[in-house]
N, C-alpha and C positions, 0 to 999 in steps of 0.2 A: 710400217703400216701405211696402208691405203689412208684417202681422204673419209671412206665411209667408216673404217676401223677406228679411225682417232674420232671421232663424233661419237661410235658407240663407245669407247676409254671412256671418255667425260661422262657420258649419259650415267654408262653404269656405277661411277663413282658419287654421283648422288644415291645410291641407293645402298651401296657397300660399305657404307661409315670412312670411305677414308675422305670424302670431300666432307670439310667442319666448316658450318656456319657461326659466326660470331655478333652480337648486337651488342650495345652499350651505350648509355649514356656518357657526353662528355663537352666539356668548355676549353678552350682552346686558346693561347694569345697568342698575338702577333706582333715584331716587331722587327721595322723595317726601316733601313738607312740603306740612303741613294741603291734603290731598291736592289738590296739585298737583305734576306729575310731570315729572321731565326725565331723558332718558333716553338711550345710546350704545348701538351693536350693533358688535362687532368680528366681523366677517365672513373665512370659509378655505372653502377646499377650490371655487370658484366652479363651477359647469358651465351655460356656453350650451348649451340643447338643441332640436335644429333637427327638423322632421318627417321621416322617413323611409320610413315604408309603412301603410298603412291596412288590418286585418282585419276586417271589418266594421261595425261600431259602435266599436270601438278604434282611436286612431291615437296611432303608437306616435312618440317621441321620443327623439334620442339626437347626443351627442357624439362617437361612437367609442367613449367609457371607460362613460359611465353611461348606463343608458335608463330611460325613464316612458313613462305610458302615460294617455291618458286617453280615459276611454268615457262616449259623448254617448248618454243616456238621453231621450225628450222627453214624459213623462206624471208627472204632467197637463202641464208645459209642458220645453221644454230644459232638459237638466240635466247640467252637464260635472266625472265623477267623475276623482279625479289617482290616481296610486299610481306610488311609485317604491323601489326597494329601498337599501342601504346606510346607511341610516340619517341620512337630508337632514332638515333642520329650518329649513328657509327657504326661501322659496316666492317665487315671485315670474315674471309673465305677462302680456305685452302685447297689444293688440287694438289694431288703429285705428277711428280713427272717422271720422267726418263733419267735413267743411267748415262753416262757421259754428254749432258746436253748443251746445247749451250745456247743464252737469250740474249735477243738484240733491241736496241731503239729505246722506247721510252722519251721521242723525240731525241734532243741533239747531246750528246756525252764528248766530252773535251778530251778526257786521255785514255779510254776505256772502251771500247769495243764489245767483248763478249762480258754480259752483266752476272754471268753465272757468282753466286759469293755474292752478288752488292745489296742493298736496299736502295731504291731508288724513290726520292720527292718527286711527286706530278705534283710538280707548281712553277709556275713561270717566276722566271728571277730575273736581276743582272748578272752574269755570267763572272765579271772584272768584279772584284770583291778588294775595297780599300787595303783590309787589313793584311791578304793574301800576299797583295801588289808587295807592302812595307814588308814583310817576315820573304818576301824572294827577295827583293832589292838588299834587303839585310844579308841574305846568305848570300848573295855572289859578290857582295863587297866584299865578306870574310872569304870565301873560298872558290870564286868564281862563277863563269856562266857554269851552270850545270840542265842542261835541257833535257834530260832525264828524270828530273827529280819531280814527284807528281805527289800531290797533297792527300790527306784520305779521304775516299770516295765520299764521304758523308760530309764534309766542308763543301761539298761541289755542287754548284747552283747551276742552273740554264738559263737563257736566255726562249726556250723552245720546248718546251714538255708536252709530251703527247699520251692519253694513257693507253701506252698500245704496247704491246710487246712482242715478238717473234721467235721462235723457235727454229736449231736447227730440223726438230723433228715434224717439222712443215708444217706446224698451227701458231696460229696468233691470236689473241686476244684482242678484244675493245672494251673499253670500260666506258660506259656511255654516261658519266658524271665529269661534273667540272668543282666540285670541293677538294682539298690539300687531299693529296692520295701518298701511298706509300706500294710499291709493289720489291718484296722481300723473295729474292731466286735463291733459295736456302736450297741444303743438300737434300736430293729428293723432292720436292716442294716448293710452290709457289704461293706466297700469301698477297692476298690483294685488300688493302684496306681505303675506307674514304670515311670523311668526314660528315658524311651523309649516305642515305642510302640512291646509290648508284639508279640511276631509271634498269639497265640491264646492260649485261655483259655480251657482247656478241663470239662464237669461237669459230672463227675461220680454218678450216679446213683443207689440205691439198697433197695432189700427189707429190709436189716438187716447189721447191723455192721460189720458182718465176709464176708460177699458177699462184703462189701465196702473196705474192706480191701483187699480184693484179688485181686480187680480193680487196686484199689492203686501199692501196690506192683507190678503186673505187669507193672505197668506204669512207673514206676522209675526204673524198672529191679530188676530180683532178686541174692541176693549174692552169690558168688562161694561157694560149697559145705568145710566147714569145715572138715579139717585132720580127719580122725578117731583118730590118738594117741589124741587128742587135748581133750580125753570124759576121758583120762584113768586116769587123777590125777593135782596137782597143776604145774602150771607153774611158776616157784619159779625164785626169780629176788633175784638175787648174785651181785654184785660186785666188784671188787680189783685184781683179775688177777686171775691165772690161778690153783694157789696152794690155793688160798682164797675158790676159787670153788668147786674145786675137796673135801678140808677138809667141807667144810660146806656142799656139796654133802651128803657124809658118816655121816656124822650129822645127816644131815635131815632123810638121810635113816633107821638110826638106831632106831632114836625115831620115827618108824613108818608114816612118812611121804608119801601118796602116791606120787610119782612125775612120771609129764607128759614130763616137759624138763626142763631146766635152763635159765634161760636168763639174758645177762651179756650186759647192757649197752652201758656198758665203751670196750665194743670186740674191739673198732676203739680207745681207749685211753681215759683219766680223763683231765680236767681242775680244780684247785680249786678256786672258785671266791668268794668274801663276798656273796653271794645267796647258793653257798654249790659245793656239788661236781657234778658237771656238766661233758658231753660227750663231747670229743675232736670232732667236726666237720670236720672230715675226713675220707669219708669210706673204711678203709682196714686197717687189722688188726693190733693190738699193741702189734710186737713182745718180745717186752721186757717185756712189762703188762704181755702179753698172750705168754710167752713161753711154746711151743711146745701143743700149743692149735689144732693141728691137730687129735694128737693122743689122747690127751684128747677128743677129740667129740668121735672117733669111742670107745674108754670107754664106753662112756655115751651109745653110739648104742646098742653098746652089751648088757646093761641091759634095750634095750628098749625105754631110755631117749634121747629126743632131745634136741637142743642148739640155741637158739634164739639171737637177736640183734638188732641193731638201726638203724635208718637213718632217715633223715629229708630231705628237699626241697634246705636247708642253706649248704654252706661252708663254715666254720669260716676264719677268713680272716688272710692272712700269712700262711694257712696249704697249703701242697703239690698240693693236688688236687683244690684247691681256685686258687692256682697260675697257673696251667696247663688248669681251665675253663678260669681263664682272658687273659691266650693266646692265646686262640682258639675264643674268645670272646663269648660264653658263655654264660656269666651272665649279669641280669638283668641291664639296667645303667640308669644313671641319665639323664635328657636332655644335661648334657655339654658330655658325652660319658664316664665319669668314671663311674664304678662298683657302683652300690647302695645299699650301707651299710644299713643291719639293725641291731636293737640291740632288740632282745628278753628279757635278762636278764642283763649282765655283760660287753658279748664283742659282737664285731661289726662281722656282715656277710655278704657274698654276696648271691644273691638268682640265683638259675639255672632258666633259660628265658625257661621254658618247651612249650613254642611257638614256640622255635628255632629247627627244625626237625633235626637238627646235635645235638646239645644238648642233646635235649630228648632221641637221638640214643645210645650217647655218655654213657648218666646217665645209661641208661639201661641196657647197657651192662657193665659198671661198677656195679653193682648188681647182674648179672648173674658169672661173675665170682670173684670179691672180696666177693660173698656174699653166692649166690648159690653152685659154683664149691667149693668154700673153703668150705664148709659142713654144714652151718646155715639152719636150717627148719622152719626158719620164724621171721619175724623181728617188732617192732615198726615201723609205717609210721607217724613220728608225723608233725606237722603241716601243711599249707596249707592256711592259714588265711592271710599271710602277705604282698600280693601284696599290694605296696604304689600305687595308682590312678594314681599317676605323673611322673610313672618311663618309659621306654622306652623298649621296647618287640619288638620281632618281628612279632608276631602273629595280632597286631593293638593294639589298643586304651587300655591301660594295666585298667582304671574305667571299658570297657567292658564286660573286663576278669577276673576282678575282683573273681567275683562269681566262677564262672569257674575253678579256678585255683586246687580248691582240686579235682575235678573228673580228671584234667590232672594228677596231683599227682600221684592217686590211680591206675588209668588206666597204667601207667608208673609201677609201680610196678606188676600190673595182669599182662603186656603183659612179664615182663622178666620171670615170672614164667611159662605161657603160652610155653611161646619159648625154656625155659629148662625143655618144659616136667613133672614138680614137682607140679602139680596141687594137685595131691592126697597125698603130704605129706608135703608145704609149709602153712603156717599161718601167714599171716600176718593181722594189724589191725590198723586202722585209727583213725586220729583225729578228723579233717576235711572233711563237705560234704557241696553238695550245686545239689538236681537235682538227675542228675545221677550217681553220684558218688559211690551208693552203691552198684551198679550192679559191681564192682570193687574191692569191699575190704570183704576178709572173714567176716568181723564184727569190725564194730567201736566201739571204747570204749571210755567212758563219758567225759575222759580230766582229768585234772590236779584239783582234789578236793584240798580241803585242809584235813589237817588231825584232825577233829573235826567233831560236828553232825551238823554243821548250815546246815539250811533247801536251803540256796542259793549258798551254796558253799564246804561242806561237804559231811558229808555220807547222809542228809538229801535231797540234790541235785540228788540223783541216780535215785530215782522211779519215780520221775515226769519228769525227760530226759530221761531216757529209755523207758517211755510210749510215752511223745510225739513225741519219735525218732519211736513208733510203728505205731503213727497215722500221719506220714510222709512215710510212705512205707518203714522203716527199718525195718528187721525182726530178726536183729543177734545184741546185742550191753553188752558191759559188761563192770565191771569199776574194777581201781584198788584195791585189798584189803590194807583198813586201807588208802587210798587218797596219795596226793602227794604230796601237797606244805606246806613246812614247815616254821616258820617266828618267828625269835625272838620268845617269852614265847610260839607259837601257835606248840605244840608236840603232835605226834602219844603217848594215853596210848595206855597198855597192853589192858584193854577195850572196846576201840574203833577199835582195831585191831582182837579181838576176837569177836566181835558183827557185824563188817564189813563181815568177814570169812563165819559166822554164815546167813548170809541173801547170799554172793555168790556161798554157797552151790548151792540153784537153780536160777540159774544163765547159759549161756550156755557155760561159759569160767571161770573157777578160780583162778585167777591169782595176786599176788602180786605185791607192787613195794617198796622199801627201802626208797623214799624219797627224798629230794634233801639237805635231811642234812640224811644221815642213823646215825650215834651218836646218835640224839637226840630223836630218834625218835624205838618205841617197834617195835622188827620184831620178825619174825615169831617161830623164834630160841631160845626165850629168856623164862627164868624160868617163871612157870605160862602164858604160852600160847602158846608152843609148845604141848601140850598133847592133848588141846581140836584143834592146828589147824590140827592135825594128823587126828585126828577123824572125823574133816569137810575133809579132803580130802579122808581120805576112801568114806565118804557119796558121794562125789561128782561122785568117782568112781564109787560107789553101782547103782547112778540113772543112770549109763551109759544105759540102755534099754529104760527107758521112755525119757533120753533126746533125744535119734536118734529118738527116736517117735515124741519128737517135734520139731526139727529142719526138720526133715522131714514134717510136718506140713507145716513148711516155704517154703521149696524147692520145695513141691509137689504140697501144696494146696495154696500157697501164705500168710499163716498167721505167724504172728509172734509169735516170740517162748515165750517174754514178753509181757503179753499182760492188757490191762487195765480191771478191771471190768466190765466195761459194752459191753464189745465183747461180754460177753454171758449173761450178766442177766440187766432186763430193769428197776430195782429199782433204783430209785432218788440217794442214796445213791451211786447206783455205777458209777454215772456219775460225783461225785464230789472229791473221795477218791484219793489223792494222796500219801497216807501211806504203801496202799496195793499192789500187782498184781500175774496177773495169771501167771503161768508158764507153758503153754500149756493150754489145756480145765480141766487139774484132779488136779491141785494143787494149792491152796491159799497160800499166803508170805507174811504177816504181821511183816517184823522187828521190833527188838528195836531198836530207834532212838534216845534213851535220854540214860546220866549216869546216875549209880546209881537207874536204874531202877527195881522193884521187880515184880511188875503187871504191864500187858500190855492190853490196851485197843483195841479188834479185834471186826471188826463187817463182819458177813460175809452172804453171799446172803445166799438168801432161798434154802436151799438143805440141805440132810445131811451129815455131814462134820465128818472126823474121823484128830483127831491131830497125828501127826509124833511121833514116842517114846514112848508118852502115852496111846492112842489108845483110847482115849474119844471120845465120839458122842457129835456134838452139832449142833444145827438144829441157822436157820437164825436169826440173831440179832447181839445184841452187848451183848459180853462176858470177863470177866475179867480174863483175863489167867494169871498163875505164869509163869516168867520171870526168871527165875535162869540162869545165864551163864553159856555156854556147852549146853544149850537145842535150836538149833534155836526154833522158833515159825514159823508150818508151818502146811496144813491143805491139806487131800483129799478128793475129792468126795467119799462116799462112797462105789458108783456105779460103780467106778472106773474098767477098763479093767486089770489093775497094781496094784490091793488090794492087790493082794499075794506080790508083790516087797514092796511093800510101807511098810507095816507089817512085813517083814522079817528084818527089817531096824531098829539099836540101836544105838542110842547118845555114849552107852558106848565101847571104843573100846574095840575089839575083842568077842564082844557079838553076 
């Protein structure tokens, strides 16, 4: 079907009884630890409401007892508004679909790709879930690592929910609410429910994948232009203070490291808690950590190198600034009016009420100058997941705002950069999205992996979150080299941190993290994996032409710079592959995902294809390629407008 055919599909299925409208009365609980949420809805008053008569752009619905109405607008594209009287707070609407289809996004999915079969929660979570962590640590102490092994869909939280879905038969959805949603890809059928009634549904339309995607992305906004320094080398993550830096700076530099900036954490100070070494929740700087960390950044200037940092949503509780928001009142509180402590990992915090227009003022400008003015060019924005349901906001009903709460985040971060000007040379990157959140943040990165290949929670978790963060309208997303959460026996190898490196070559951001135990854990610096990570950041540097080619992509044309298979090719296979992805239109990325691997199984769409390094042709199919460490596995068109960049290009340094 054409773009105009699937617009009249829908239209005519409000009139044909197979699209069923549903209302309902219903109370809901919520309950949430170190924000991870589990949740019940007791549901009354139910009403099936069937079509009845059409007044011209309105077609009305009705049971006998209750009626609604919803009117099909279609500029700039379809747009299906609800309204129903009586006071209904539960929503809920089916559509059929197509014979062998298959749905994507819903913001970011860990092991799961095509959603056909799942029920998916639109709610932003914590992704890391305590209990999950203990019942896998449990299984690979009896039986091994097993990175295979993926929990059932319906245990699995996000960190990023978006309500948006995508079709292979080139439409997409928006669901233009932000209350707990469920969207149910049942066989034949698509159920879409929320917890309120939705403002309106938008159905995008297109002849083709990359036209659908451009819709998308417009629709959710597209991200602030990324730094130029941000192409030129790794953003290398230090930290212990400020002589830690500066010596492992020179380090890194010597052993031919390209570096883009530094980034240190711990800049606001260290806690050490049984979880590891953790960030003082306090933003502004640790001068005793970081003495005479002024003059160390303009060092780093002078050769080029920026200086990065942290900040979160939390003030840890007892630090200076925790106690100056609880005076000003601030922060988040419970219904008796005290502060509402949460505990992510170790110790308790309070959360800043970013509904409170002093607040949010307040935060901001703490950013602009503890952050900004002191000489940072771009920071970690992590979390955004942990509004409790029950806590008391100024903004209203904190279950409403739930959702909501990372785009105020993110938004809180754009505008101080915004306001100081540093657009063209600030970077920062999120955890948490939900909506429009992304039109907000330079680029999101994947969250808190662990440091292993499991497919739900490793480096095996990267390409199926980063695809279905592309068939949600993200167009920027990258993740840490070598993961980040480290747990009793579960340790970064030397391996997994050269094979991690090795795939975020192409990638639109390089960037490392140390871990939340660095001891235990291989970095970047260490015998046998400093030479080949040298050599992945020259490469990283070398692609600096074709990546602004593809980030421009994003910015100009609305597509994403990761992108799935079957954006461009309409083989079966590329609509089910979550091993692979594009990286712009000229380059295939087939990692190794496993240890100990020698051959690597790639299947790659019909074209022909020239491998990186080696410079073999190989035409569509499935191919058994050698795997040697130090070679990523990666593949161009070889029509390529970039044959000359790509081919000038060697694994070995200084070649």
């Amino acid at each position: 079907m054409n773009r105009e055919e699937l617009a009249r599909y829908f239209i005519d299925q409000l009139t044909s009884g197979e699209c069923r409208l549903t209302v309902a009365m219903g109370h809901a609980r919520y309950k949430m630890k170190r924000g991870s949420f589990k949740t019940k809805d007791h549901i009354r008053r139910v009403h099936h409401l069937h079509f009845t008569h059409q007044e011209g752009n309105r077609y009305l619905f009705s049971d006998g007892v209750v009626q609604a109405e919803i009117i099909a607008t279609f500029e700039p594209w379809m747009k299906l508004h609800f309204h129903v009287d009586y006071g209904f707070d539960r929503f809920s609407i089916r559509f059929k679909t197509f014979e062998g289809e298959h749905f994507y996004g819903c913001g970011e999915q860990y092991a799961t790709l095509d959603l056909q079969g799942k029920d998916v929660a639109i709610w932003v979570s914590e992704h890391q879930q305590v209990g999950k962590i203990v019942r896998k640590l449990l299984h690979e102490k009896l039986h091994g690592p097993d990175p295979d092994r993926i929990t059932p869909f319906n245990q699995q939280q996000t960190y990023c929910s978006v309500p948006t879905f995508l079709s292979s038969k080139h439409y997409a959805f928006y669901c233009h609410e932000d209350s707990y949603g469920i969207i149910q890809f049942g066989k034949g059928e698509v159920n879409i429910h929320f917890r309120k009634f939705p403002q309106s549904i938008s159905i995008l339309t297109a002849d083709n994948t990359r036209e659908l995607s451009k819709k998308l992305c417009e629709l959710v906004g597209i991200s602030p232009r990324i730094p130029d320094w941000v192409n030129d080398g790794a953003i290398l993550a230090i930290q212990g203070g400020t002589e830690v830096l500066r010596k492992k700076y020179q380090e890194a530099k010597a052993k031919g490291i390209k570096v883009a900036a530094l980034w240190a954490q711990d800049w606001c100070g260290h806690v050490v808690t049984s979880f590891g070494y953790q960030v003082y929740w306090n933003w502004s700087v640790d001068n005793e950590l970081y003495k005479g960390l002024p003059e160390f950044i303009e060092e780093l200037r002078k050769d080029g190198v920026r200086f990065l940092g942290y900040i979160n949503t939390f003030l840890k509780e007892g630090a200076p600034l925790y106690e100056e928001a609880k005076l000003k009142g601030f922060l988040v509180r419970k219904q008796s009016g005290v502060p509402y402590l949460v505990k992510s990992t170790t110790f308790d915090a309070g959360i800043l009420d970013l509904t409170n227009p002093s607040a949010y003022q307040w935060y901001k400008e703490l950013i602009k100058k503890n952050m900004i003015e002191f000489g940072l060019s771009g920071w970690m924005a992590d979390f955004g997941e942990y509004l409790p349901t029950d806590a008391v906001i100024y903004g209203g009903r904190a279950k409403d705002l739930h959702n909501r709460w990372p785009t105020l985040w993110a938004k809180c971060c754009y505008e101080a950069v915004q306001e100081a000007g540093k657009q063209d040379e600030i970077f920062f990157f999120n955890r948490a999205a939900y909506g429009h959140t992304l039109q907000y943040t330079n680029s999101m990165w994947n969250g808190d992996q662990h440091v292993d290949y499991s497919d739900e929670h490793g480096m095996g978790s990267v390409i199926p979150a980063s695809l279905s963060l592309a068939c949600s309208g993200c167009g920027i997303v990258h993740s840490d080299i070598g993961g980040y959460t480290t747990v009793l026996f579960m340790k970064r190898t030397a391996e997994l941190l050269r094979r991690w490196s090795e795939m975020n070559v192409f990638t639109p951001v390089f960037r490392t993290h140390e871990g939340n135990r660095p001891h235990d854990n291989a970095q970047f610096l260490d015998e046998g994996v400093v030479e080949e990570f040298a050599q992945n950041s020259q490469l990283f540097a070398a692609l600096k032409p074709y990546r602004l080619h593809v980030l421009d992509d994003y910015y100009e044309q609305s597509l994403p710079a990761m992108r799935p298979l079957f954006f461009h090719f309409a083989e079966e296979e590329a609509f089910t592959n979550k091993r692979e992805y594009l990286f712009g239109r000229d380059v295939l990325v087939a990692p190794v995902m496993r240890p100990n691997e020698k051959e690597h199984d790639v299947y790659l769409p019909e074209e022909t294809w020239v491998q990186f390094f080696t410079g073999k042709e190989f035409q569509g199919g499935h191919h058994k390629i050698p795997a040697p460490l130090g070679t990523p596995i990666a593949f161009y068109r070889k029509s390529s407008a970039f044959k000359e960049l790509f081919e000038s290009l060697s694994v070995k340094k200084g070649e």
